[in-house]
C-alpha positions in Angstrom: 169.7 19.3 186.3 176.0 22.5 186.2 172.8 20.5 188.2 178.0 26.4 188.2 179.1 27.1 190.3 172.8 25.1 189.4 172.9 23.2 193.0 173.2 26.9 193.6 169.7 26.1 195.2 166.9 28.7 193.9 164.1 29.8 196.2 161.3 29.2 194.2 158.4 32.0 195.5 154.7 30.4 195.5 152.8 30.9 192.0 149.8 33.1 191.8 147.8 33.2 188.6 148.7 36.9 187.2 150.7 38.1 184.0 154.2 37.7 183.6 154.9 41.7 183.9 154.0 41.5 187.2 156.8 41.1 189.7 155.7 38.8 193.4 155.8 40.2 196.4 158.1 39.9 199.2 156.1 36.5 201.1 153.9 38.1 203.6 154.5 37.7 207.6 153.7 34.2 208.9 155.6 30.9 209.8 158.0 30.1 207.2 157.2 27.8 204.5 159.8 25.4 203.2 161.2 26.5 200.2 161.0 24.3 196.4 164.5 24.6 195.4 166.0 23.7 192.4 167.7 21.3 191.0 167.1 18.2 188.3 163.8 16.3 188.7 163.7 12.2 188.9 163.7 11.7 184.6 166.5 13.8 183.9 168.4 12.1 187.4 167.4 8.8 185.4 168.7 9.5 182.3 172.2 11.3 183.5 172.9 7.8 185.7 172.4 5.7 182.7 174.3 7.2 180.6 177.1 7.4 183.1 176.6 4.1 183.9 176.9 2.6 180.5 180.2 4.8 180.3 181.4 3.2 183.2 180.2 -0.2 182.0 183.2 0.0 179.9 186.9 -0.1 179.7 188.1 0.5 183.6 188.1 4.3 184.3 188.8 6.6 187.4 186.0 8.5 188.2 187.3 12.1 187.7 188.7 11.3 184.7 185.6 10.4 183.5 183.9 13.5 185.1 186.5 15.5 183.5 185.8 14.0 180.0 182.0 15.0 180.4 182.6 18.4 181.6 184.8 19.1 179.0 182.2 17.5 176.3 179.6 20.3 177.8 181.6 23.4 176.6 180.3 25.1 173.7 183.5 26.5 171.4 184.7 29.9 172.1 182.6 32.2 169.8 180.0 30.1 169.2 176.2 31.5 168.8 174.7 29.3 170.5 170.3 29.6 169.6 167.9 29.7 172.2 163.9 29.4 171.9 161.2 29.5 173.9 157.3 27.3 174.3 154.4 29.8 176.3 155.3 32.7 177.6 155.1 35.9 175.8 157.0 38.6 174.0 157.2 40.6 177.3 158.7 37.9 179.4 161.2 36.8 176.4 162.6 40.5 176.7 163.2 40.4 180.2 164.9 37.1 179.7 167.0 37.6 177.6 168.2 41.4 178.9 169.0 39.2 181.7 171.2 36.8 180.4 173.7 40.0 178.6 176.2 39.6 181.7 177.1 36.2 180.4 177.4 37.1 176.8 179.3 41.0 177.8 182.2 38.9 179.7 183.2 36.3 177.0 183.5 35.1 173.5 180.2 33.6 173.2 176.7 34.9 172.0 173.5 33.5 172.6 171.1 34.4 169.7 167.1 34.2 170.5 166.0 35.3 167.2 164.9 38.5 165.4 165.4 40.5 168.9 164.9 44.2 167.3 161.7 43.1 165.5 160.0 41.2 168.5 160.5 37.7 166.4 162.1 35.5 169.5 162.8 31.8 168.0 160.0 29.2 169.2 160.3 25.5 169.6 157.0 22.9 170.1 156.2 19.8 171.5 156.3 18.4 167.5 160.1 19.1 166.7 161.8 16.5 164.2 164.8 18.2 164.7 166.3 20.7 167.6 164.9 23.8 167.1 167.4 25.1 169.5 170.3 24.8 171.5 168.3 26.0 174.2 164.7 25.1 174.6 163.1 27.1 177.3 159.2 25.9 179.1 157.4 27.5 181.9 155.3 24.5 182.6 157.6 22.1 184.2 158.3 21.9 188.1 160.9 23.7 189.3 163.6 25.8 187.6 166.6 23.9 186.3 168.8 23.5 182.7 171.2 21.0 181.4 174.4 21.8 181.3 176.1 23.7 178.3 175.9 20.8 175.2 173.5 18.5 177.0 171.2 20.4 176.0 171.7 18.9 172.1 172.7 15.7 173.2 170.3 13.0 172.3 171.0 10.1 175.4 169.9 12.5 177.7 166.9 14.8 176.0 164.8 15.0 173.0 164.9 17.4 170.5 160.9 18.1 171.4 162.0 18.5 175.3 163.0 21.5 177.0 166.3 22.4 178.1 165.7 24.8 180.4 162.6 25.4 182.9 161.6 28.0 184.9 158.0 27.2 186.4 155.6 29.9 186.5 156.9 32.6 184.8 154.8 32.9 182.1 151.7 34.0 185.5 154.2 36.1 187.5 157.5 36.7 187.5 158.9 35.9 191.4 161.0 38.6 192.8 164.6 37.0 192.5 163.3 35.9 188.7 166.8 37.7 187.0 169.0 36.0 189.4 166.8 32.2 188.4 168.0 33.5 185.0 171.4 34.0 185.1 171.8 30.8 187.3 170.3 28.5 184.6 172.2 30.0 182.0 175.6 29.7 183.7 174.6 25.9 183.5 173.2 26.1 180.0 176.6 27.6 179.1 178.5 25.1 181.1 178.8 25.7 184.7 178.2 23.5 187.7 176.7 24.0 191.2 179.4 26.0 193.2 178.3 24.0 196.4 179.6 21.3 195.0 182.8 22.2 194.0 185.3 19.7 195.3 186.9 22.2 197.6 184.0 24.0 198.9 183.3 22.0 202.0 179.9 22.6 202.5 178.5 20.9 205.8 175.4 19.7 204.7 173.5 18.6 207.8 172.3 15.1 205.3 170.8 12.9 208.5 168.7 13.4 211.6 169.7 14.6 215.1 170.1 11.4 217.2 167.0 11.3 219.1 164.8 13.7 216.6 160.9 13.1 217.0 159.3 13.5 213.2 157.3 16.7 213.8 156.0 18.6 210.7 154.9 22.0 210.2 150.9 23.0 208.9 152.2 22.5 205.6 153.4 19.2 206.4 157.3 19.9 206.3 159.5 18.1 208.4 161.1 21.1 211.1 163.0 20.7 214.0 161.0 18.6 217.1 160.2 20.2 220.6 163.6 19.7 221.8 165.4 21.7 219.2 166.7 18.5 217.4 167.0 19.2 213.8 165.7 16.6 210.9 168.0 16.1 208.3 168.2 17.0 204.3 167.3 13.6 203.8 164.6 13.6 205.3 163.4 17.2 204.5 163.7 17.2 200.7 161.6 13.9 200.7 159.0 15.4 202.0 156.7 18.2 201.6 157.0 20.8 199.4 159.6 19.1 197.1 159.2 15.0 197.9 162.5 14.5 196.2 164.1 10.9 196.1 167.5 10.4 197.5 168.6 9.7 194.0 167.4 13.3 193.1 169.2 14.8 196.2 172.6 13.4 195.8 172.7 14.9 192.2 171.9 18.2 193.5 173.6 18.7 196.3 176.4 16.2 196.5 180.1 17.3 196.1 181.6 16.7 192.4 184.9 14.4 192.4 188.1 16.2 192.2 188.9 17.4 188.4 190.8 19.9 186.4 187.6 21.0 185.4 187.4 23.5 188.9 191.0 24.6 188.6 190.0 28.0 187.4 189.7 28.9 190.7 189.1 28.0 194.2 185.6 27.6 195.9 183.9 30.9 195.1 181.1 31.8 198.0 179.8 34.9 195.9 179.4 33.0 192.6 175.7 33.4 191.1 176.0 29.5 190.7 176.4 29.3 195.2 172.6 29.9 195.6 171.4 30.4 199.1 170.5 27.9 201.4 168.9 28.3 204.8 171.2 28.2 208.0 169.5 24.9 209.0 170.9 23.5 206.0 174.1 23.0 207.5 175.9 21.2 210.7 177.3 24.2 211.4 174.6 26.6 210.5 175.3 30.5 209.8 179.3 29.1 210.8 179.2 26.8 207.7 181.7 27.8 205.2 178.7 27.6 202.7 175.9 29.9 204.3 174.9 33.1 202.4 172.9 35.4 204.4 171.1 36.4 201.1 170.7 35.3 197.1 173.3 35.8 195.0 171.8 37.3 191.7 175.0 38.8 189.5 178.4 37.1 188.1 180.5 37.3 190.8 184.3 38.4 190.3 185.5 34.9 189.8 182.2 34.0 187.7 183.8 36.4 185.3 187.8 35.3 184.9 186.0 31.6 184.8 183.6 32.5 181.9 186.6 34.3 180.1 189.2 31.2 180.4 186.0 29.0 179.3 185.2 31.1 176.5 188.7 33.1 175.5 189.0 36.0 172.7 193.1 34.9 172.2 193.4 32.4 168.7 196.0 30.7 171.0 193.2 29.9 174.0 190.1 29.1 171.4 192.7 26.3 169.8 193.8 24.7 172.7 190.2 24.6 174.6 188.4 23.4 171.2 191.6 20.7 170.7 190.5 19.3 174.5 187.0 19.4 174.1 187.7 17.1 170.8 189.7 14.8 171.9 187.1 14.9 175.3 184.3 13.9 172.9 186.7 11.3 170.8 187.9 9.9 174.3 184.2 9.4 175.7 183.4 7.7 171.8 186.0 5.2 172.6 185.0 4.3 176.1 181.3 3.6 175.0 181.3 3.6 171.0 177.4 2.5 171.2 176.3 5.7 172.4 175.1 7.7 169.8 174.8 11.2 171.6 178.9 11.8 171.4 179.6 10.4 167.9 176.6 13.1 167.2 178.3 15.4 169.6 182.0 14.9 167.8 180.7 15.5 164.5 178.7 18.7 165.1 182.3 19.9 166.3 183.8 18.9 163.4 181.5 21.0 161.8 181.9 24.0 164.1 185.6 24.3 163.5 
């Protein structure tokens, strides 16, 4: 599932039945496993193509204007407390959480409230909610780590108000050793932020298809890896299988490059970002050379994380007016193009409110 900037893709360290205060291990020596990484699974792929497809099903529209509309949609307004609850888990691991989300809120005018912090009463939601319980609905017992992005999270075409928003697998047994980096990743997307890999100017060199000649070899764990000769397979081919077994549907929305939109002119491509997650050398066509290689996880706000977090969410009257005007007339501009879908009259009058 901003899917900031994630498809920032997260290493995802195996499970091991434990308690959450416990911290994994560095993996022990011994041929390298593929890693799970993160990104949207196959329902919320569904649901996000639908609903851009019955957008597009309307009156003609270029495709980065129409990304543009949604990004814009996604921003919460600048000093907004946006609530946040969690299902499992424990009063331990919702500490740790949310002490790890504080370099979002310490950079910008917006606060994330998970209850009665001081008296150990965090907000809960259940699998019986009427009504959203939350902005943000956090579960542990989901595959794979991932979060809507920023006001999808409320918006009723592409979850339910007794779905999570947010996901990170496993947590509630052990926590995995990058676990406050996971964090801070899926909360840049909660409060808006895409996959920096697929920023429209970041290049990345994704190696998507097979060497010409490659011979499908896979490893004791029955990943695809490179074939006697050195021939590499390709992402394609990889993710489908073993340990992730995404479809191509699923891969494309996590790892292909954004259209062009004023949404990414804060800045240029931003290698450091904690939304650029790392992805192994054999990843790309040009491996460790790829403009897009990290030799390790980014787990903090980068620089440019930080002057984009303060134009999204400004402190200046002037900058809150004119960011909540666009994300309005976003909202009233997406109405127009598909007046049948619910989610953004919802959406528009839940601003209304707001303001």
């Amino acid at each position: 599932m901003k899917l900031i900037t994630y498809m920032f893709l997260l290493v995802l360290s195996t499970v091991i039945l434990g308690t959450a205060d416990n911290v994994l291990p560095a993996p022990s020596p011994g041929p390298p496993r593929m890693a799970i990484l993160e990104g949207y699974p196959q329902r919320i792929v569904d649901r996000i193509k639908t609903l851009r497809a019955s957008l597009t099903s309307g009156p003609p529209i270029k495709m980065d204007r129409l990304f543009y509309l949604i990004q814009m949609s996604r921003r919460w307004i600048p000093g907004q407390t946006v609530t946040v609850a969690f299902r499992g888990g424990n009063l331990n691991l919702y500490q740790k959480i949310a002490a790890a989300t504080t370099e979002w809120t310490s950079n910008a005018n917006i606060k994330l409230d998970f209850g009665n912090v001081q008296s150990g009463e965090f907000r809960q939601w259940s699998l019986n909610d009427a009504v959203y319980s939350a902005d943000i609905r956090i579960s542990f017992d989901q595959n794979g780590y991932y979060s809507y992005i920023g006001t999808e999270s409320i918006d009723s075409a592409l979850v339910k108000c007794n779905e999570e928003s947010m996901n990170f697998q496993g947590f509630d047994k052990s926590l995995p050793a990058d676990w406050q980096g996971v964090v801070r990743h899926e909360f840049g997307h909660a409060l808006g932020f895409e996959h920096e890999h697929q920023h429209p100017g970041a290049g990345c060199d994704f190696h998507w298809d097979d060497d010409g000649g490659y011979v499908v070899t896979t490893d004791q764990y029955g990943s695809f890896i490179p074939d006697a000769g050195g021939r590499r397979p390709g992402i394609y081919r990889m993710l489908e299988g073993p340990p992730n077994n995404w479809t191509k549907d699923m891969i494309d929305a996590n790892l292909r490059e954004f259209p062009p939109s004023a949404t990414f002119a804060i800045g240029s491509f931003d290698k450091a970002s904690i939304m650029e997650y790392y992805f192994p050398a054999y990843m790309f066509v040009a491996q460790e050379k790829s403009p897009c290689f990290l030799d390790h996880e980014n787990s903090d706000l980068s620089t440019q994380d930080i002057v984009g977090l303060k134009h999204a969410y400004p402190y200046s009257q002037n900058a809150i007016s004119q960011i909540t005007s666009q994300r309005i007339d976003a909202i009233h501009s997406l109405s127009e193009i598909k007046t049948a879908i619910p989610a953004y009259k919802e959406s528009s009058e839940r601003i209304e409110e707001l303001k």
